[in-house]
N, C-alpha and C positions, 0 to 999 in steps of 0.2 A: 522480623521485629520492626515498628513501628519509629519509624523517629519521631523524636521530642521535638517541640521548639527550640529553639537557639537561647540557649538560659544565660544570665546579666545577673551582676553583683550588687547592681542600681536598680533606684527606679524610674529607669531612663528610656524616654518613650522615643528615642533616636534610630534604633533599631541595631544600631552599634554591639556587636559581643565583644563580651571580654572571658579571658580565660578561668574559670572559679576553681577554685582549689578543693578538695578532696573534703566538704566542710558539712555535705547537706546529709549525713547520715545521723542518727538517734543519739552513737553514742559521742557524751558526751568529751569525750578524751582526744579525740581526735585532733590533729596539729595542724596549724596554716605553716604555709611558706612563708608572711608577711609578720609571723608572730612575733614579739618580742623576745630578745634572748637569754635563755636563762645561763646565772652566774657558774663558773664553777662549782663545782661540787662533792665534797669528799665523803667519808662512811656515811656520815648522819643523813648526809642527803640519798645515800642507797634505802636507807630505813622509809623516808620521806616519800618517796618516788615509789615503792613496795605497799608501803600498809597506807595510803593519801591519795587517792584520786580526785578527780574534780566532779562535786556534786552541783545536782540539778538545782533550779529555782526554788522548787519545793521543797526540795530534799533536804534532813538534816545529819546529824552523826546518827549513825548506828544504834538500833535500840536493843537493849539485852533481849536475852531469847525468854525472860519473866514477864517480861511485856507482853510479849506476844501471846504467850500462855492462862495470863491475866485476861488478856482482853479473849480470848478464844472462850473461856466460858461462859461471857457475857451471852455467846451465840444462843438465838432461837431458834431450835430445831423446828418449831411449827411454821417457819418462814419458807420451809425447802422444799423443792417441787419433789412431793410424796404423788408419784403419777406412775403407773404401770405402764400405761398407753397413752399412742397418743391423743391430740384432742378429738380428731375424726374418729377415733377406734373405739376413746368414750363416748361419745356421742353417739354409735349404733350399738355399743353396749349398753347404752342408759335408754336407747327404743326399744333394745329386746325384754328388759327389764320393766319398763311399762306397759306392755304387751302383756308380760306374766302376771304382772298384780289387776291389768282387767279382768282377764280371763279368770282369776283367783275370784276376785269382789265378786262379779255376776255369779261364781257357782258356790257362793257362800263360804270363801275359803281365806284363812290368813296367809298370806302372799308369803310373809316370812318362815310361817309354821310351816307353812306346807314344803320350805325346800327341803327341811327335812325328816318328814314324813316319808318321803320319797326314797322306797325299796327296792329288791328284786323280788316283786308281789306281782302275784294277776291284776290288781286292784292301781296298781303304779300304769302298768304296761297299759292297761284300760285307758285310764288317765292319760297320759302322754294323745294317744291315740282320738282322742276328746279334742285335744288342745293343738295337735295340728290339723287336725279338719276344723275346727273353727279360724286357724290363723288362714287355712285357704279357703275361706267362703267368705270371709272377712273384704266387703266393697265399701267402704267405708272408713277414714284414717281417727285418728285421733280428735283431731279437731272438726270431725265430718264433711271433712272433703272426701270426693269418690278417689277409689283408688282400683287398679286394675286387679290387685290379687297377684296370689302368684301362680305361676302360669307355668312353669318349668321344674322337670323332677331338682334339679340342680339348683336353684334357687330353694329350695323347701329345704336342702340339705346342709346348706347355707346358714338359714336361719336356726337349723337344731345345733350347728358348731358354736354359732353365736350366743345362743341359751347355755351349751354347755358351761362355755365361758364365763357366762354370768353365774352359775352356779357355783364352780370350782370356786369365784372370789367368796361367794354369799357363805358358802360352807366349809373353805378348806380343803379339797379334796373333789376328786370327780367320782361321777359314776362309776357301777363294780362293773369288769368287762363283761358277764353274763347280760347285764340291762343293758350295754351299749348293742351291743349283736340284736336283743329283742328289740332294740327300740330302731336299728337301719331296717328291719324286717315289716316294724311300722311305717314307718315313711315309705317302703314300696307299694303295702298297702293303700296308705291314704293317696300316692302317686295316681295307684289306678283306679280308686273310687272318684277321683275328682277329675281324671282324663289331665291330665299334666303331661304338659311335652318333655320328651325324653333329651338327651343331652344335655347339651348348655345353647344359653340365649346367643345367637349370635351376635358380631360386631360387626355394627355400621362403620367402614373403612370409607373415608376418604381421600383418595388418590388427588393430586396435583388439577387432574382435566376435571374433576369435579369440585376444586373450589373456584377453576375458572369459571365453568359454569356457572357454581352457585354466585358467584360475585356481578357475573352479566346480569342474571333475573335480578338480582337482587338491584340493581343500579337501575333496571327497565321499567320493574313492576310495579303496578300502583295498586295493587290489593294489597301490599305489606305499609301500616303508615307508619309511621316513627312522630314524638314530638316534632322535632325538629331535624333537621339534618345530620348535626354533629353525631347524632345515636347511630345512623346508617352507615355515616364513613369509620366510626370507630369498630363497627362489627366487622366489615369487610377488609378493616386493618388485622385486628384479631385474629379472624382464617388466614390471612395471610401469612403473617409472623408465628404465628403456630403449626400451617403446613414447611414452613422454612427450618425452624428452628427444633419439633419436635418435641418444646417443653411441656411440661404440664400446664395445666390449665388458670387453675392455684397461680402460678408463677409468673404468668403472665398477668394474671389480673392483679398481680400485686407490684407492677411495674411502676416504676418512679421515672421522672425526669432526670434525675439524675443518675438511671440506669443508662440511657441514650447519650451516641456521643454523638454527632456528624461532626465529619472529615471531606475536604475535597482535595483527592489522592492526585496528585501532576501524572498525567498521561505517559508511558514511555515513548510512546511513536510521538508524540506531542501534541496539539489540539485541546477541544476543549478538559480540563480537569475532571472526573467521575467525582462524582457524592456516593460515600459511601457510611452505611449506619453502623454501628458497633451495639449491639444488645448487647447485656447481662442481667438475665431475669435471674431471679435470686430465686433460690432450691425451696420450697415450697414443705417438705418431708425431714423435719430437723430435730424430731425427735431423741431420733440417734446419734445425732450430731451432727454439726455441718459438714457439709462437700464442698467438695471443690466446685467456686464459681467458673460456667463456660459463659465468653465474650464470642459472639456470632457476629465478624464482617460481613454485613449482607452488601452487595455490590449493588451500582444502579443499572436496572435495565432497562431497555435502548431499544431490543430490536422486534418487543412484542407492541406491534400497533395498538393494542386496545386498552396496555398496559393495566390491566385486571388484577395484575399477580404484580405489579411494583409497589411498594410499600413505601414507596419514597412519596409516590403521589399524594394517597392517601395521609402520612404523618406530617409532611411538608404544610399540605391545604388547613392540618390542626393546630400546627406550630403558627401558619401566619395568623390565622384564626385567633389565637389568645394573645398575640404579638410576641412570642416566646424568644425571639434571638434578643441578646443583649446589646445595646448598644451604649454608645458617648454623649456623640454629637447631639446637642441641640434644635441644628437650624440645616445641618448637612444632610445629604445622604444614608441612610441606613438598612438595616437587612431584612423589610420588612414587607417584600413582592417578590414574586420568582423572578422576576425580571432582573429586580439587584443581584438578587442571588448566581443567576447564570450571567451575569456580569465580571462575577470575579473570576480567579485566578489564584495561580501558585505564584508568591514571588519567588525572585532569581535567588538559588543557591537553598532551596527549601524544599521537602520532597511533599507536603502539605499544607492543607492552611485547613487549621482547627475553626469551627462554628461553635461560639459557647451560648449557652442558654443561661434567660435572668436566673440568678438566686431564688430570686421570692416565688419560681413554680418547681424546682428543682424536687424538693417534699410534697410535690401532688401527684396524684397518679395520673397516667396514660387514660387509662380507659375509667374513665369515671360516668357519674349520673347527671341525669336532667333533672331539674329542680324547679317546679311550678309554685310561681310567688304572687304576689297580689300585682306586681307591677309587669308581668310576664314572664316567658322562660330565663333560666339561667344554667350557665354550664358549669356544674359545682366540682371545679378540678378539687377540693379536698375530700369528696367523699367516693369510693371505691365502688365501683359498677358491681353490683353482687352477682352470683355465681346461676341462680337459679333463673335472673332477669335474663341473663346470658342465654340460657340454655332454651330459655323459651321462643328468645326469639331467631336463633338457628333452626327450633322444629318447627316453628310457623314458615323460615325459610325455606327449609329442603321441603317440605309439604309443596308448596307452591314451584319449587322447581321439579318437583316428579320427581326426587329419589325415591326408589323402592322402601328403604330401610330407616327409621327415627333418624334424622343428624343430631350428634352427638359432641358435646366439647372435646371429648375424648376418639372420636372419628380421627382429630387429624394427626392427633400422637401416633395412633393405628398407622394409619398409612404415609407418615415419616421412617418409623421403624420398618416397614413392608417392603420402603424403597431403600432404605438400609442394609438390608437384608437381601435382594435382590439384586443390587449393586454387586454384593459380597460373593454371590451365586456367579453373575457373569466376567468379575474382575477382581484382583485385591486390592483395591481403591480403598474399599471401605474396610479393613480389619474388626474382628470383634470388640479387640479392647474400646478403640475408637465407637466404635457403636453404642457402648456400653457407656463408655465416658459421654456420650453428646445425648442421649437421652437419660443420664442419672440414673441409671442402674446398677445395683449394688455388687455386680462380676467386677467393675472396673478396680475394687480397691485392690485385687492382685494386681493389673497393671500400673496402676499410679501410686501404690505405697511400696509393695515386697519388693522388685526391680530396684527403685531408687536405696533402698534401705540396704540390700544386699551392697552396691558399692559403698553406700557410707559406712558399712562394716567393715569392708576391706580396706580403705582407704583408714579407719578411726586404730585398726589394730596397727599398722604401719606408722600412724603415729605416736601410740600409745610405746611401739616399742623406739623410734627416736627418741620420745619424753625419760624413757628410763635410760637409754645409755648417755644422754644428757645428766641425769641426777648421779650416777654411778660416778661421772666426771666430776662434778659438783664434790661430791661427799669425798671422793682423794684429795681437792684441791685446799678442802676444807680442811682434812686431816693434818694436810702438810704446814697449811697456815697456823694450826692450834699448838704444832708440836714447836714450831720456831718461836711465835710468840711465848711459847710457858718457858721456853728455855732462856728467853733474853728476860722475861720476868725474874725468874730464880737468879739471872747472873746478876741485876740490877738491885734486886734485894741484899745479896751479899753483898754487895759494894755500897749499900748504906748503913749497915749495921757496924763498916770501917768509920763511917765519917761519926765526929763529934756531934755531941747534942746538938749545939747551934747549929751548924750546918744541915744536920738531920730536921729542925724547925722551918730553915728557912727552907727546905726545900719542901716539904708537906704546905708549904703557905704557896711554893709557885705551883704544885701539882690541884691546891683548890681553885687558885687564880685561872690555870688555863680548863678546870672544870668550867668554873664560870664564863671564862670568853665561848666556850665551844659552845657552852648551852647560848648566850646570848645570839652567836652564829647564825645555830640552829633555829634559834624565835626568828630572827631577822629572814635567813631566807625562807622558813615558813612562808612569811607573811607575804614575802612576793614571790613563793608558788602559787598561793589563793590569787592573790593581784593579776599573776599573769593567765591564771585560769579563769577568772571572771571575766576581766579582758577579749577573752576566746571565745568563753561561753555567748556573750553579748554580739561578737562580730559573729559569729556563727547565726545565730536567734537572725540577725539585721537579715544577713545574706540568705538567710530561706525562706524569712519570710517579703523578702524581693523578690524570689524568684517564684514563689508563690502568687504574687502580685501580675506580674511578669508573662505568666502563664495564662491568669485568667485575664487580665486587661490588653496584652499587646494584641489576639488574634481578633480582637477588637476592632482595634486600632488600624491593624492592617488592614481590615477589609473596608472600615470606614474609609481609609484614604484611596484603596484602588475603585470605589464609587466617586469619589469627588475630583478623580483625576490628578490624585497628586503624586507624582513618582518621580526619582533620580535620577535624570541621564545620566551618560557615561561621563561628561564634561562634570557636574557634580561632583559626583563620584572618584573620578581622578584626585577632586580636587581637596576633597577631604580627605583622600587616602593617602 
């Protein structure tokens, strides 16, 4: 586990800790050591402490459960994501879809009527049989771009699951299994009237030595141009951090700055500190709900001369590039050359020294676009590098470097998992679960949820049966209290039906008088349980949002002063201490 900085209950740029009290979590209830003390307390205050907690800022009394129900039929059902699939899955159902109604329009047909028209007839089978020989002689897209056609029995077969699909919604129900059987029977046919390669299309894998490769040409070559620079070193960040981390592609092009951490980790044998990155690209496939985020320590590396494959060089020369570290000073020193940067250090008694990036780029992405303006280029960190720019210019690269095979964004997934997988063959470094977990694949929810679950089970029944032989204790204790009080009640009533009227008055006047003090009691310390809980709530709010402060200002701080030369000897030091 990582350590934190040295957290402060000020906001005190001294560097001094002090010790914080149990105070920086959500719920509110929580108790200081320095809190004020609350008065004695008898029954009322048991009632008080039971059904009285302390509410948040916002927060008011309790609202009946008619409220709730009141306000629940206000709800828009038309507001709620009514989606089957997700956005990608519509989207190649809404091409295969338009696909069906050209093919309908040109042979004179209503796209709608005809889905269900559509029998176990010669005149169907005919049909079908029409409509995938023209989807594969089809060089020509939508918008009249060329297009290669399909090329592979496997891909043809592809597209008739995707039609199915489209049907099933259009009409409710799928094809009868007799026309499913005639219609794979069609697709072998039109297979081999149109010469379609059998299998499946290969994958272009990417191994490790091939994106060093591809990153040499790509830094040498002057047949690939890019506007400007920033476009080259972002691609060749890209391959990188994709053959490292194995994520999708999605996920990485959807990276923020404030997915990025750097850290420069204190060496154990001692010498200069490592810079190391923390990724967390965000799951990209969340249809089904979110996964769990993975944090990727990339380490820096040292001992490849050409450093091709360090990603530190690369994000480093983008960070100085937009001036991305945050700084203070004015007129000092600050983090804004590699030179500063391998200046610093770990201070004493610190196993890190955190590098924070400004706020104001934090919400931009990583890999963003080039923007051609009237006054020249510009590096548009708010707008997201699209998917398809990407991919074009990886096949313009691997062309030029002589791989056999298309490069593909999805090549370096390929051969992340390869060496995943390989690892696993020669050693048990790699485990499956682990495998499964670091590239998002959906085997891992037996590792990461049923495991953890089963001991919360066993642990929740263990408690569940303490909570009962607690209440069993409870309900005797209760019993026994109920039966002495009714008996000293019944002895007390008899011994005033002995006394005289008078007597009988005044004593109904002292039994309302001490109703009344108890209730006044009870308003009084009310009023300073809320006192002492706001009190709390406020030094709580102060103290995290210090430490909060604390956090993002002092690594700051520290590094400003180890550039300006300003540090504690041990004479200091002594002397403050």
């Amino acid at each position: 586990m990582r350590r934190s900085p040295r957290p402060v209950g000020s906001d005190n740029n001294s560097g001094s800790t002090t010790d914080v009290p149990d105070i920086f979590s959500d719920n509110a209830t929580d108790e200081s050591s320095d809190s004020v003390s609350e008065p004695d307390s008898d029954d009322s205050l048991e009632d008080l402490s039971d059904n009285n907690s302390i509410l948040d800022d916002e927060e008011e009394w309790e609202l009946p459960v008619a409220y709730f129900l009141q306000e629940a039929e206000c709800l828009n059902i038309s507001q709620l994501q009514q989606k089957c699939y997700s956005p990608r899955t519509q989207a190649k159902l809404d091409e295969t879809q338009d696909y069906w109604d050209w093919f309908c329009r040109e042979g004179n047909y209503d796209p709608a009527k005809h889905f269900h028209w559509l029998s176990n007839s010669k005149e169907t089978v005919c049909f079908f049989k029409a409509f995938f020989s023209w989807q594969c002689s089809r060089r020509r897209n939508k918008k009249g771009g060329r297009t290669p056609g399909i090329q592979y029995k496997s891909s043809l077969e592809t597209f008739w699951k995707w039609w199915h699909l489209v049907y099933k919604a259009e009409v409710g129900h799928g094809l009868s299994k007799d026309l499913i059987v005639k219609i794979l029977d069609v697709l072998a046919i039109v297979a081999q009237e149109k010469d379609l390669h059998s299998g499946r299309r290969p994958k272009a894998t990417m191994y490790i030595e091939d994106v060093a490769e591809f990153a040499r040409v790509l830094l040498l070559t002057m047949e690939m141009t890019f506007q400007f620079g920033w476009l080259r070193i972002q691609l060749l960040l890209f391959c990188q951090l994709a053959a490292i981390t194995g994520s999708h592609p999605g996920a990485l092009l959807n990276l923020h700055y404030w997915d990025l951490e750097l850290t420069l980790i204190r060496h154990p044998d001692g010498g200069r500190p490592r810079l190391f990155i923390y990724l967390t690209p965000r799951f990209t496939k969340t249809f089904l709900g979110e996964k769990e985020e993975n944090t990727f320590p990339i380490p820096e590396i040292i001992f490849d001369l050409t450093l091709v494959l360090s990603p530190h060089v690369f994000l480093l020369g983008m960070l100085f590039r937009i001036q991305a570290f945050k700084n203070i000073s004015k007129d000092g020193l600050v983090l804004d050359c590699p030179k500063n940067l391998y200046n610093l250090g770990v201070l004493d008694g610190l196993g890190e020294q955190p590098l924070r990036l400004k706020d104001e780029i934090l919400d931009h992405f990583v890999f963003c676009q080039g923007m051609r303006e009237s006054d020249g280029l510009r590096i548009a960190l708010e707008e997201r590098l699209m998917e398809g720019a990407l991919q074009y210019q990886m096949k313009q690269g691997g062309e030029i470097t002589g791989f056999e095979q298309v490069t593909k964004l999805y090549g370096l997934r390929y051969g992340t998992a390869k060496a995943f997988n390989d690892s696993h063959e020669l050693s048990a470094d790699v485990m499956n679960e682990l495998q499964n977990m670091m590239l998002q694949h959906l085997e891992d929810t037996s590792c990461v949820n049923n495991i953890p679950r089963v001991r919360t089970l066993q642990t929740r029944v263990c408690e569940r049966k303490q909570f009962q032989d607690k209440m069993k204790q409870a309900f005797k204790t209760a019993e026994q209290d109920f039966e002495q009080s009714f008996s000293d009640y019944q002895n007390q009533k008899k011994v005033k039906k002995e006394l005289p009227a008078p007597a009988q008055q005044a004593l109904d006047c002292v039994v309302k008088s001490e109703e009344e003090y108890r209730g006044a009691v009870w308003r009084h310390l009310w009023a300073q349980h809320v006192s002492q809980n706001e009190w709390q709530r406020q030094h709580n709010h102060l103290v995290r949002e210090n430490l909060e402060r604390y956090k993002n200002k002092q690594p700051v701080i520290d590094c400003e002063r180890q550039l300006a030369g300003k540090f504690l000897n041990d004479e200091v030091k002594g002397a403050l201490e």
